[in-house]
TORTI-73750 format. One record per residue (C-alpha): x, y, z; residue number from 1; residue in three letters. Coordinates in nm, 2 decimals. Layout:
<rs>
       u       v       w    n  res
       X       Y       Z  NUM  ala
...
</rs>
This chain:
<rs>
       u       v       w    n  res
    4.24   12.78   19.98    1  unk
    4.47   13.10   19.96    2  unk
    4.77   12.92   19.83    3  unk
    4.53   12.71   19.56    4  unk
    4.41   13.04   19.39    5  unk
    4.80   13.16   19.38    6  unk
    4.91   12.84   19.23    7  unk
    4.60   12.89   18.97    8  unk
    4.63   13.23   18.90    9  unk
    5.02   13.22   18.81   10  unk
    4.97   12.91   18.64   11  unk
    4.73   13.13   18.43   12  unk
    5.02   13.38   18.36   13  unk
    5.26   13.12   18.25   14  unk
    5.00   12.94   17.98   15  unk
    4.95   13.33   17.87   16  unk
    5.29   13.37   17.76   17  unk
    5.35   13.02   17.61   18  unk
    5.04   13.01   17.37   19  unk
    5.10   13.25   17.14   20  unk
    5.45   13.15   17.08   21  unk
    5.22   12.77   17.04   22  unk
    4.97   12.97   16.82   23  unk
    5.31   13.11   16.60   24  unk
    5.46   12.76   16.59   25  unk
    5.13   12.61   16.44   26  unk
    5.10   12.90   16.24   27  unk
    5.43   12.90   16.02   28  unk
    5.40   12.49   16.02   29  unk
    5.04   12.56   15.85   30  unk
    5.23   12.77   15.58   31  unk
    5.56   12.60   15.55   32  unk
    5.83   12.83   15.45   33  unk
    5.92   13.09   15.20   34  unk
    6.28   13.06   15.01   35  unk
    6.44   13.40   14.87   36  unk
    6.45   13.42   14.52   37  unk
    6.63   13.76   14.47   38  unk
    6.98   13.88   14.60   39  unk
    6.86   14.11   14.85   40  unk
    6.51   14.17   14.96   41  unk
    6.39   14.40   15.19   42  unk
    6.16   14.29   15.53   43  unk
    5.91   14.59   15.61   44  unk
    5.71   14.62   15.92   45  unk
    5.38   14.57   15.76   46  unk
    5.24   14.42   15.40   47  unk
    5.28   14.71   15.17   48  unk
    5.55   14.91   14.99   49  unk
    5.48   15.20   15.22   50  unk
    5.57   15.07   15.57   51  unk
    5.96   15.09   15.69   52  unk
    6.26   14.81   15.64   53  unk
    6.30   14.65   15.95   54  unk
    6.60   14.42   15.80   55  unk
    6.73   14.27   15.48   56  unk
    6.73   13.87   15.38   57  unk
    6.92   13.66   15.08   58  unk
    6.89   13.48   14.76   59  unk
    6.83   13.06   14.87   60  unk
    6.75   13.15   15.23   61  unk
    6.46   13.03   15.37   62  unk
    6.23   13.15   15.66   63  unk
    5.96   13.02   15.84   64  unk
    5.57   13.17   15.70   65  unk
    5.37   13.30   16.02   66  unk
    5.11   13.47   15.81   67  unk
    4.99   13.61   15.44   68  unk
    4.82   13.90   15.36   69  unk
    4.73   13.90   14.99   70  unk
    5.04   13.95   14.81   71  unk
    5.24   13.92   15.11   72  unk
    5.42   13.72   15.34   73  unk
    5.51   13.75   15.73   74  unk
    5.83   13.55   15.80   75  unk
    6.03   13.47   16.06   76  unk
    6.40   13.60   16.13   77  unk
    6.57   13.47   16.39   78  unk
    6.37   13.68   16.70   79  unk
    6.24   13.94   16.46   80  unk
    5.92   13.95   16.22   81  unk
    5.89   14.11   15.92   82  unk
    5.66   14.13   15.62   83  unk
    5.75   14.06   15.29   84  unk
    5.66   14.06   14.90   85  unk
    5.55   13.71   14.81   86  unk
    5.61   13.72   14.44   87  unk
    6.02   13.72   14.52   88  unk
    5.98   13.45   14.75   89  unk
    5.90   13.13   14.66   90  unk
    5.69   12.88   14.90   91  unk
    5.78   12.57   14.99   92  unk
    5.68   12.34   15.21   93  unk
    6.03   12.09   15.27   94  unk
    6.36   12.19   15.45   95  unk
    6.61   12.30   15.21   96  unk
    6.89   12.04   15.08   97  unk
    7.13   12.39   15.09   98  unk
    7.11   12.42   14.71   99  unk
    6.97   12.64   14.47  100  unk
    6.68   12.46   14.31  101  unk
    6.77   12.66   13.97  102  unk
    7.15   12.50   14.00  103  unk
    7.24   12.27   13.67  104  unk
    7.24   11.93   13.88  105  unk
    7.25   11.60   13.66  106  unk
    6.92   11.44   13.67  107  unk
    7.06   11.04   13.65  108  unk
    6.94   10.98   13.35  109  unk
    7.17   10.92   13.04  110  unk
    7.10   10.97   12.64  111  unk
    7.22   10.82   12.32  112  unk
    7.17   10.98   11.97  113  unk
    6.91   10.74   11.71  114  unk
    7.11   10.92   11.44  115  unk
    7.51   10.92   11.33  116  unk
    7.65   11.34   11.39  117  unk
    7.35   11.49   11.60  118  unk
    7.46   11.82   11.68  119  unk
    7.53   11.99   11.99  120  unk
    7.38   12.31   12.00  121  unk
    7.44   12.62   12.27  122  unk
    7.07   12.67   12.32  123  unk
    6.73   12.52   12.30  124  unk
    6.66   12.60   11.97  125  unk
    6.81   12.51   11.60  126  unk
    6.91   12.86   11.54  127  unk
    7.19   12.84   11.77  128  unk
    7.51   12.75   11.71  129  unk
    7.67   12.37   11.69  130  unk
    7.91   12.26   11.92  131  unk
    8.00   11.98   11.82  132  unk
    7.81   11.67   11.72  133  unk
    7.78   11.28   11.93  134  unk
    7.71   10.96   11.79  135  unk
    7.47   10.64   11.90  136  unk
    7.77   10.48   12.10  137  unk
    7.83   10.76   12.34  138  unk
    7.62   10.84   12.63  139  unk
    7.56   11.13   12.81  140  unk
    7.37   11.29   13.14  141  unk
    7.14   11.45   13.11  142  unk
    7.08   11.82   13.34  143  unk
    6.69   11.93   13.24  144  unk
    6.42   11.88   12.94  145  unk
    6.27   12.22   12.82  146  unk
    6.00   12.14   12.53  147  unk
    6.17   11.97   12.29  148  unk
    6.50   11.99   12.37  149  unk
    6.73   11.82   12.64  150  unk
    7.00   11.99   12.80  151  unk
    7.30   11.74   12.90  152  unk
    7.70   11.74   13.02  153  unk
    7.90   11.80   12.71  154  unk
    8.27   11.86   12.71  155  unk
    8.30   12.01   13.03  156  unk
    7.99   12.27   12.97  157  unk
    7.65   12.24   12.87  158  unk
    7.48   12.17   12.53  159  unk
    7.12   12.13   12.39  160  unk
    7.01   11.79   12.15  161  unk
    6.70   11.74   11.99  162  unk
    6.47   11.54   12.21  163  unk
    6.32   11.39   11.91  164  unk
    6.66   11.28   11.79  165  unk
    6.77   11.08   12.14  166  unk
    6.71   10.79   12.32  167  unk
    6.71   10.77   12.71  168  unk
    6.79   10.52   12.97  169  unk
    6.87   10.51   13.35  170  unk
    7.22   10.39   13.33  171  unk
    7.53   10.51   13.16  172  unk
    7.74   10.25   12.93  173  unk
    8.05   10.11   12.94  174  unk
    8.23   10.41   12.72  175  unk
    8.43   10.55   12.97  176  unk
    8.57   10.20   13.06  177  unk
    8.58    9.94   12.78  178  unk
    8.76    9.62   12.77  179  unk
    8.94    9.43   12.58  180  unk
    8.67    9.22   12.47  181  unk
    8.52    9.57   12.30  182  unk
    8.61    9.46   11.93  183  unk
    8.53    9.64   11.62  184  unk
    8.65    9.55   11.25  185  unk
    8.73    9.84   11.00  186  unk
    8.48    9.91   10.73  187  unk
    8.66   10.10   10.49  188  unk
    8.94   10.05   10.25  189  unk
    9.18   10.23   10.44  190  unk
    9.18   10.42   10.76  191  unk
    9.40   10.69   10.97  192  unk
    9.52   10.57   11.30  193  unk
    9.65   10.89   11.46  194  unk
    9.77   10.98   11.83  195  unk
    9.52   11.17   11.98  196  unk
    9.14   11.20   11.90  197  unk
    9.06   11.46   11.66  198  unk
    9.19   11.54   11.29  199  unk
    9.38   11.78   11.41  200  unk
    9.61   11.49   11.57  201  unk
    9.88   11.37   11.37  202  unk
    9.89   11.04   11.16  203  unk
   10.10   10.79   11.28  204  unk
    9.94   10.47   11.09  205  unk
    9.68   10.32   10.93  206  unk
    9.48   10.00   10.92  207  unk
    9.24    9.83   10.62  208  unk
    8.94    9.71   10.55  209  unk
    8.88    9.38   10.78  210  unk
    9.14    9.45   11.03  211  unk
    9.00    9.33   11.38  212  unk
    9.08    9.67   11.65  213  unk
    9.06    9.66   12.03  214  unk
    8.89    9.94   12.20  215  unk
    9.06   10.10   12.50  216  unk
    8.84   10.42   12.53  217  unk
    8.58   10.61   12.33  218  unk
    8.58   11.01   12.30  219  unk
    8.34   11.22   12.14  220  unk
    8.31   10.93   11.86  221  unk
    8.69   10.83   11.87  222  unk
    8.80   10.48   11.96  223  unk
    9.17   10.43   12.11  224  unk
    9.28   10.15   12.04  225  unk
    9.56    9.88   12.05  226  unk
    9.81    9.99   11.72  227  unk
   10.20    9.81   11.71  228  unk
   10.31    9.80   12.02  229  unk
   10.12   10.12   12.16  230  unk
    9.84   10.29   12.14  231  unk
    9.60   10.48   11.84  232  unk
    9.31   10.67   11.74  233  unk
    9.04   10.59   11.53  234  unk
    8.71   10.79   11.39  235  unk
    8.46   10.53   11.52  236  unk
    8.21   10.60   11.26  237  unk
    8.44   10.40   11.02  238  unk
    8.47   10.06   11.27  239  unk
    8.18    9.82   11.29  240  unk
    8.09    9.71   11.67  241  unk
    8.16    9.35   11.74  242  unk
    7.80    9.32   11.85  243  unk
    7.75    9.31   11.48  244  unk
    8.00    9.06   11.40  245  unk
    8.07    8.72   11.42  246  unk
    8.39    8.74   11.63  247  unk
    8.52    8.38   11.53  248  unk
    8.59    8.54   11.20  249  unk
    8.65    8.87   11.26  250  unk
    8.42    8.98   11.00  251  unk
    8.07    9.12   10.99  252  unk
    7.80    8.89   11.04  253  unk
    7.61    8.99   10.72  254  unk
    7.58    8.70   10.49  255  unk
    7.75    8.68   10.16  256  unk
    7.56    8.86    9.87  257  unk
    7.37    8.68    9.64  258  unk
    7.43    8.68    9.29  259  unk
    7.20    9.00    9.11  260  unk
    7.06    9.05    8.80  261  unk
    7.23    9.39    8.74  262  unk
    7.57    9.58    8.86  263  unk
    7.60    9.94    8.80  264  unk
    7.83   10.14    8.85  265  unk
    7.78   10.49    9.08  266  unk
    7.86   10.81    8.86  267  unk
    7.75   11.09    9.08  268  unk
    8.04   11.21    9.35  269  unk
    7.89   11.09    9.66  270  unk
    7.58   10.92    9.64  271  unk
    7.31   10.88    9.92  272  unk
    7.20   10.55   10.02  273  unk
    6.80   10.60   10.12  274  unk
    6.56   10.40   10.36  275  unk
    6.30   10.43   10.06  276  unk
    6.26   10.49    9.68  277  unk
    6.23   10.90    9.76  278  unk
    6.41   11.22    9.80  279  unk
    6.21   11.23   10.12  280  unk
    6.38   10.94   10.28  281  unk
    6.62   10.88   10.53  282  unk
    6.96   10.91   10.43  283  unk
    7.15   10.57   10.57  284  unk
    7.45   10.56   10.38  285  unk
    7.71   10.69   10.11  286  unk
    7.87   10.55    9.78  287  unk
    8.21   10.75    9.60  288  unk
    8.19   10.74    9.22  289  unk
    8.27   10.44    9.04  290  unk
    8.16   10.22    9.36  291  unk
    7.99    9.95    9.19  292  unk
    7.67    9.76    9.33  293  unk
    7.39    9.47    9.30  294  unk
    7.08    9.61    9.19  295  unk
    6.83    9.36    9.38  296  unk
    6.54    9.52    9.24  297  unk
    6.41    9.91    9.11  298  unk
    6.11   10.07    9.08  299  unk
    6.00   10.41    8.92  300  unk
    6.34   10.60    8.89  301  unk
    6.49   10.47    9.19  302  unk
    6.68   10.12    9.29  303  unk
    6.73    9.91    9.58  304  unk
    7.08    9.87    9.53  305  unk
    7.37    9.69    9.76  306  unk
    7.75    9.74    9.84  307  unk
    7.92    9.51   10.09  308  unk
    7.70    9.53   10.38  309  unk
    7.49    9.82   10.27  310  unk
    7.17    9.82   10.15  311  unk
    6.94   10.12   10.05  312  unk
    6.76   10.28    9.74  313  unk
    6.93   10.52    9.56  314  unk
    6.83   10.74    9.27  315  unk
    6.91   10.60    8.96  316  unk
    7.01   10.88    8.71  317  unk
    7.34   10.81    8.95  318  unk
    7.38   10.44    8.82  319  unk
    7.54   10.34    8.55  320  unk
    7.48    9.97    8.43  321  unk
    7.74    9.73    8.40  322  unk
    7.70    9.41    8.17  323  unk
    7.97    9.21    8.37  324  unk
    8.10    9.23    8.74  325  unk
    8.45    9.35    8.79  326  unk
    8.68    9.34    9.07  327  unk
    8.73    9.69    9.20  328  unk
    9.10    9.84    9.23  329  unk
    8.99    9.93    9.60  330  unk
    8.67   10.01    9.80  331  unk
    8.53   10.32    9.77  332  unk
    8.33   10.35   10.04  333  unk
    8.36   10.67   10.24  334  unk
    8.66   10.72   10.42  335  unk
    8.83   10.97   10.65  336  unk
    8.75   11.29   10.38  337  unk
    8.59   11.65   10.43  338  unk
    8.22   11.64   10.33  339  unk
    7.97   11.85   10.40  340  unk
    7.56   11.75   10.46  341  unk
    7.31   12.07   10.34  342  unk
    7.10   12.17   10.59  343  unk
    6.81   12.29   10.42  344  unk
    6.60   12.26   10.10  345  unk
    6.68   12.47    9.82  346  unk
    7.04   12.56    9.91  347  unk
    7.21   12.73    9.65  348  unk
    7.53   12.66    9.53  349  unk
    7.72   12.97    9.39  350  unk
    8.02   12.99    9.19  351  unk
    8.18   13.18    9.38  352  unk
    8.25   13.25    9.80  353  unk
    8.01   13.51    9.84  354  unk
    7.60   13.58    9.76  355  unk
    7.69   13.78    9.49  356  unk
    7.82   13.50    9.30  357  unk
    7.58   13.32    9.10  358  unk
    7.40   13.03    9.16  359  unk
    7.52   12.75    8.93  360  unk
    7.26   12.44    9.13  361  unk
    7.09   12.39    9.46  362  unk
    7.08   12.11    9.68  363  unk
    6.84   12.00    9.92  364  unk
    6.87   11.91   10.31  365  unk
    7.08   11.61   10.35  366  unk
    7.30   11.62   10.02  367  unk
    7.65   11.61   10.11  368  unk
    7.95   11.68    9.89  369  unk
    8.29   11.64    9.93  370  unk
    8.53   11.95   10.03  371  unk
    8.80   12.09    9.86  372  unk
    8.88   12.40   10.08  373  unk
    8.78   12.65   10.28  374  unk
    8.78   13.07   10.20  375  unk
    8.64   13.26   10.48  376  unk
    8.30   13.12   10.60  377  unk
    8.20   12.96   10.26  378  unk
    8.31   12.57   10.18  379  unk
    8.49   12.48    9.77  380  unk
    8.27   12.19    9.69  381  unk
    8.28   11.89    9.43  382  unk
    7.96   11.84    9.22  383  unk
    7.80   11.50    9.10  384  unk
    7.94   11.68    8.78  385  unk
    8.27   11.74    8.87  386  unk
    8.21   12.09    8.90  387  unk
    8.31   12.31    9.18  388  unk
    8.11   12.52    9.36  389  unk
    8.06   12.69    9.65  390  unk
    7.83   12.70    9.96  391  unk
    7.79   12.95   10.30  392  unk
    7.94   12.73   10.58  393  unk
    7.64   12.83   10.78  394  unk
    7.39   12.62   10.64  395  unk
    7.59   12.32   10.62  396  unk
    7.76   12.10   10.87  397  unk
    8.09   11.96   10.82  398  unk
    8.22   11.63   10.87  399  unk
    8.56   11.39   10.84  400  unk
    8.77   11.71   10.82  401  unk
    9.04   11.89   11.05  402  unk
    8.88   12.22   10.90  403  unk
    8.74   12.45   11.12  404  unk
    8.35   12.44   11.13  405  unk
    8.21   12.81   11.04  406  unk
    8.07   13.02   11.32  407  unk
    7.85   13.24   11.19  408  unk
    7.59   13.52   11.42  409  unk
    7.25   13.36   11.42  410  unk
    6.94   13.58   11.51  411  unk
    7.00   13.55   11.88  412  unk
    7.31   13.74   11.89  413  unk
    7.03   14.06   11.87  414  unk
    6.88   13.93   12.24  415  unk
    7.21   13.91   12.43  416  unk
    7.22   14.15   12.71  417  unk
    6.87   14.24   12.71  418  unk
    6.65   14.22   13.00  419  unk
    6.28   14.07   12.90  420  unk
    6.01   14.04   13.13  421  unk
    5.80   13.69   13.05  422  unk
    5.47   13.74   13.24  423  unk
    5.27   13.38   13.26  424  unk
    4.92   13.53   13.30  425  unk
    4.69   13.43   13.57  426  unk
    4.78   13.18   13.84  427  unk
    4.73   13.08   14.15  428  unk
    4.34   13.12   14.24  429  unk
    4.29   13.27   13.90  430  unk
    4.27   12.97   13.63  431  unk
    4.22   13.23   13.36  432  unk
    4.01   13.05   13.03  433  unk
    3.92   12.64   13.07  434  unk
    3.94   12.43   12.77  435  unk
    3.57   12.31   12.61  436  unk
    3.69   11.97   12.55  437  unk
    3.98   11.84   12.78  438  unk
    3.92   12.15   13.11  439  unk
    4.27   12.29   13.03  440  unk
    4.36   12.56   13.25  441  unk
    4.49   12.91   13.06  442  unk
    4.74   12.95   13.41  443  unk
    4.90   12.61   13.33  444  unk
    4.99   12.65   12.98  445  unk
    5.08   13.02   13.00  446  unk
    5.36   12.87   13.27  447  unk
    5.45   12.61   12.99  448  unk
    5.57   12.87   12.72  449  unk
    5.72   13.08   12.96  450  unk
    5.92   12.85   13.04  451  unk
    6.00   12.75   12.75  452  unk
    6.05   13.14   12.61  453  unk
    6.24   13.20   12.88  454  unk
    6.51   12.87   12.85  455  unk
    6.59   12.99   12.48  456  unk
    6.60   13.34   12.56  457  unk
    6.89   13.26   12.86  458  unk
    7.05   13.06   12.60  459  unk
    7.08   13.34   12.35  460  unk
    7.26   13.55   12.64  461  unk
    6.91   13.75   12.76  462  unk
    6.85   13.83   13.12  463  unk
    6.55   13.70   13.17  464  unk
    6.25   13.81   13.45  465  unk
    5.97   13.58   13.52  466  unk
    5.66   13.73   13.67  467  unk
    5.60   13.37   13.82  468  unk
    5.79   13.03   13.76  469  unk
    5.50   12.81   14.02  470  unk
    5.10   12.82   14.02  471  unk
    5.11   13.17   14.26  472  unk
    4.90   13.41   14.19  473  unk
    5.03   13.75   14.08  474  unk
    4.89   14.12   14.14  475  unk
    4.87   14.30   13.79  476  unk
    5.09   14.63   13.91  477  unk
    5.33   14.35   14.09  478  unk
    5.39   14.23   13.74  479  unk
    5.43   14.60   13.63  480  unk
    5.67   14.70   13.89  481  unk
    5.88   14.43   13.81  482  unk
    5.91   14.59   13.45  483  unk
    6.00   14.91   13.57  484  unk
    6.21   14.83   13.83  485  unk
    6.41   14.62   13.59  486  unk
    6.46   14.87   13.32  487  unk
    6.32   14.55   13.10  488  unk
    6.37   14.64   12.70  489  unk
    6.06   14.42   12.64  490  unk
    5.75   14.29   12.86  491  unk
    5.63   13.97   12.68  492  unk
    5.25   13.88   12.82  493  unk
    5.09   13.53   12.77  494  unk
    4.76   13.39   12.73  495  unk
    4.52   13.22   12.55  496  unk
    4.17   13.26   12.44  497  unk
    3.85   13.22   12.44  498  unk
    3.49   13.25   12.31  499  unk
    3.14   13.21   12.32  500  unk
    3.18   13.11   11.93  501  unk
    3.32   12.76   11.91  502  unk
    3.44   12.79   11.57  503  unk
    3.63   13.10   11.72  504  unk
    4.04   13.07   11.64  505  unk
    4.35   13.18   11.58  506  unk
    4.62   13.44   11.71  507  unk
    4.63   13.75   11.85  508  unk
    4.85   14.04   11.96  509  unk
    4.80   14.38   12.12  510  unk
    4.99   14.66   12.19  511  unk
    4.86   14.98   12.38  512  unk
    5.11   15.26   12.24  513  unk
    5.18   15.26   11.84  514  unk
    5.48   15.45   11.93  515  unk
    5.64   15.23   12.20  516  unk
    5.43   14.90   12.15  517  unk
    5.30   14.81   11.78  518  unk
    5.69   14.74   11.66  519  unk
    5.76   14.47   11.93  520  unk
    5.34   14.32   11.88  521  unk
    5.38   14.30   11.53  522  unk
    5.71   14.13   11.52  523  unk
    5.61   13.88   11.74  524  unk
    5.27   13.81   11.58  525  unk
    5.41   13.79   11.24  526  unk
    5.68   13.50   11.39  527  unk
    5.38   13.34   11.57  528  unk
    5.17   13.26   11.29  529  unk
    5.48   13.18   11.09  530  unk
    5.61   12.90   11.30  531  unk
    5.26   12.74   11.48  532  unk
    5.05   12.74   11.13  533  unk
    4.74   12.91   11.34  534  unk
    4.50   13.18   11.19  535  unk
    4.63   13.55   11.15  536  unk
    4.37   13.75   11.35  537  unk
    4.59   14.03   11.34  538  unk
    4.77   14.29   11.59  539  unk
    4.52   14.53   11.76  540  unk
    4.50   14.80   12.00  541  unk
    4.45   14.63   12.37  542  unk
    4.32   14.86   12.66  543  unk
    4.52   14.61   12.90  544  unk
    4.65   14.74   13.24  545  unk
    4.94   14.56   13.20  546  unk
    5.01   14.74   12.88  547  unk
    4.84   15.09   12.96  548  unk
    5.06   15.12   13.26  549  unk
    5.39   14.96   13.12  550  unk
    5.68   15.21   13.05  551  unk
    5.87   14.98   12.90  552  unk
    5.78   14.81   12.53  553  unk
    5.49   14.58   12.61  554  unk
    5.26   14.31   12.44  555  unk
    4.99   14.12   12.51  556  unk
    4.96   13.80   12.27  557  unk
    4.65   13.57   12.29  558  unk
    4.84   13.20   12.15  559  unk
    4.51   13.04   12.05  560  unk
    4.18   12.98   12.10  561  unk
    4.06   12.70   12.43  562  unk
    3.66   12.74   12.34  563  unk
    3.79   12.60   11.97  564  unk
    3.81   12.20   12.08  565  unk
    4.03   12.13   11.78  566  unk
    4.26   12.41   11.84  567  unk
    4.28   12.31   12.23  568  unk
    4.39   11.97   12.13  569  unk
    4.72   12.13   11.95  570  unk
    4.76   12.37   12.22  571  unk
    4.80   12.12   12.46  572  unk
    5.07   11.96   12.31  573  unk
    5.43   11.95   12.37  574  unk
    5.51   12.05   11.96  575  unk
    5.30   12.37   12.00  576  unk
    5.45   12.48   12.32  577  unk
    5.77   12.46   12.14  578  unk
    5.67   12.62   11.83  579  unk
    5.51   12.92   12.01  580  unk
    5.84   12.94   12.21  581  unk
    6.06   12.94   11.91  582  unk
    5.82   13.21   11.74  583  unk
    5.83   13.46   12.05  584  unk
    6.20   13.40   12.07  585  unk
    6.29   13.47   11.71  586  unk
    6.00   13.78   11.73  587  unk
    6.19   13.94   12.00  588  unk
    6.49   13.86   11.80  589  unk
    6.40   14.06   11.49  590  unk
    6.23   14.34   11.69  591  unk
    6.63   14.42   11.89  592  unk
    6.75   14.40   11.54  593  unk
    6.59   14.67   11.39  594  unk
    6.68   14.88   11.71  595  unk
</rs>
């Protein structure tokens, strides 16, 4: 009986020691584990700023959760425990891959331009500059989608394209390795073969209108191909794919044009080819002066005209009528020329290489005119008149030309180097305002333009800070402190609103010092109701503790209204989120530049 109760009591002693290392293990598997996301944070001996560093961990390394205690975590380090602050650790509940979640990984999907010259921008946004431009036959992968914009592998770096402007698919094409059966026929009277892909590369042939070309490779729109007994460039804009021809004849597979009532003859410089009888439509092709076409029919003062194998409805103050069809010298469909397409409505056209020139015409978005020269950042231009005239390379884009295209600042240049604070209100347990029609949560959208802010902002060269990038929930002096101990030039704040008065809406922004804080409000409030088209309600004083306690420029802005069941529809959608990210990141943009 002795030796029983030994045998019992230090099999007592041994359980005693093992459970709580059980009760640990069961513990941190309930709470998964917590991944660094600053370079060095410290581990205290207790939740609060007030008890000692114990040890230091890393950016990306992650640790196993034994306990929380409201803001903060205990972790596991090697044999030693520590607390730390949860809002620079991120939880997760999967084993790390070893990489940083944040890194610019392809995601395996691939993307096609719908339109001929998209541009390339260097940021999320259309105020950024172009890198370069791609065209429907290229493909590309794609990194990450922030609001309306896609962010994909482009010569060797990153650039942005309009989502709205692309098409997606799972699988990459055939570009980088196209056969011999690839076969294209040129489409314009006569066109440069040169020995590399650019116009910068030097001409060392050409080949005409009909000529049947093999296609060995395709960069950034330029088609290598089979020329004498080696090899040539072509700009692939001016070849016709032979999935649009009948190969057996090595000509497009259009049918013959019928017989019209009418030729004209085109009297304007270049002359746009529309999808409808409007200035409003879709540009789909050009025509030089003195082209001549079959008018198939016209209506009001436009006609539905056709040249070769283009059809479209041009205006016709540009036509001349002919009484008899002639046979044209040579084609004059567009060729390997400088031209350059307006970017916006009401451009004016000076007479002269500077705004103090006057304004002789304007032009509207789309218009393009061939190029004579270059002087400094403004383009010599041709007009439908033959006069000459000049327009700020900046608000065009230039095509068909070895000239260099104008880099000129844009309104972000003001953000780079900055460090801005984008504080997604509520989270976590805290929902923050529900939508009256749909139950949208204020937490999930505030995360949605923060995001977004904070993608454009990075792009435009700003250190960016987010209070939260996950549903967590975030202490109010946390979010504070991270302003502070930042040295952040601006704290942005984000939420929307709401009401016991449905018909309630509209935007809002607050400050809390006129001295530090009305500038930065105001700014941003004024670009706000600019760019999303809601109601003015104004900049106001806002007894806020994020703001009353902020040493740094703060504002609070209210983006809309979730009691207002019309105004939570827009809210919700993926155009608003945009728009209220482009209006915070031009605000803070005009607020640096007065500084």
């Amino acid at each position: 009986m002795r030796r029983f109760w030994y045998i019992f009591f230090i099999s007592m002693l041994v359980l005693g020691a093992i459970l709580p290392v059980l009760g640990n293990s069961v513990s941190a598997a309930n709470h998964g584990k917590a991944r660094i996301t600053v370079d060095t944070l410290n581990v205290r001996s207790g939740p609060g700023l007030g008890n000692s560093i114990v040890t230091q961990v890393h950016k990306n390394k992650e640790y196993p959760i034994l306990s929380e205690n409201g803001d903060w975590l205990q972790i596991q380090i090697g044999s030693k425990k520590g607390w730390v602050a949860g809002w620079f650790a991120k939880k997760i509940n999967k084993p790390s891959t070893g990489h940083n979640d944040d890194a610019n990984t392809p995601s395996g999907k691939w993307v096609s331009s719908k339109v001929d010259g998209l541009n390339v921008r260097s940021g999320p946004d259309t105020s950024f500059t172009v890198l370069g431009q791609i065209y429907p036959h290229e493909k590309f992968q794609t990194i990450e989608t922030k609001g309306s914009w896609t962010k994909i592998n482009y010569k060797s770096a990153y650039g942005w394209l309009a989502s709205w402007l692309i098409h997606s698919s799972s699988n990459p094409t055939r570009t980088e390795t196209p056969t011999t059966k690839d076969q294209s026929v040129v489409n314009v009277a006569s066109l440069n073969v040169r020995n590399g892909p650019g116009t910068t590369s030097n001409v060392i042939g050409s080949v005409r209108k009909g000529d049947m070309v093999v296609i060995l490779d395709i960069q950034n729109g330029w088609y290598k191909i089979k020329f004498n007994n080696g090899n040539g460039w072509v700009a692939g804009k001016y070849v016709t794919k032979s999935k649009d021809m009948d190969i057996s004849s090595g000509m497009p597979s259009t049918p013959t044009p019928s017989t019209s009532s009418a030729k004209a003859k085109v009297t304007a410089s270049i002359l746009n080819l529309r999808d409808k009888g409007s200035l409003n439509g879709k540009i789909i092709g050009q025509l030089k002066k003195n082209s001549e076409a079959d008018i198939l029919k016209e209506k009001n003062d436009w006609a539905y005209i056709k040249h070769g194998k283009m059809k479209g409805w041009a205006a016709s103050w540009y036509l001349e009528k002919i009484k008899k069809s002639t046979t044209p010298k040579k084609d004059e469909a567009l060729s390997n020329e400088p031209s350059i397409s307006l970017l916006n409505n009401g451009t004016n056209l000076r007479s002269g290489p500077s705004t103090n020139h006057t304004v002789v015409a304007r032009g509207n978005k789309g218009d393009q005119f061939p190029v004579l020269s270059k002087q400094g950042d403004w383009y010599k231009i041709k007009l439908s008149n033959q006069q000459e005239a000049y327009v700020a390379g900046w608000i065009a884009s230039l095509s068909g030309a070895s000239l260099p295209e104008v880099a000129h600042p844009t309104i972000g240049d003001h953000l780079k180097g900055k460090t801005i604070v984008v504080d997604a209100g509520h989270g976590g347990q805290d929902s923050g305002a529900i939508g009256v029609t749909y139950g949208t949560l204020e937490k999930d959208l505030n995360l949605s333009v923060a995001k977004t802010v904070s993608s454009k902002l990075q792009a435009a060269g700003a250190k960016v800070v987010m209070t939260r990038d996950d549903n967590q929930y975030i202490s109010l002096p946390y979010r504070i402190y991270l302003a502070h101990s930042n040295k952040a030039d601006a704290f942005i704040s984000l939420h929307f609103n709401s009401s016991i008065f449905p018909s309630a809406k509209g935007i809002n922004s607050f400050y809390y010092s006129k001295l530090k804080d009305a500038a930065l409000a105001s700014s941003l409030q004024d670009e706000l109701v600019k760019q999303t088209g809601l109601s003015n309600r104004g900049v106001a004083y806002g007894n806020f503790q994020v703001l009353r306690t902020n040493h740094q420029p703060a504002a609070l802005l209210e983006l809309g209204f979730l009691s207002n069941s019309q105004e939570e529809h827009y809210i919700r959608t993926a155009s608003y989120k945009d728009k209220a990210g482009h209006a915070i990141y031009r605000g803070l943009a005009k607020y640096f530049s007065t500084k």
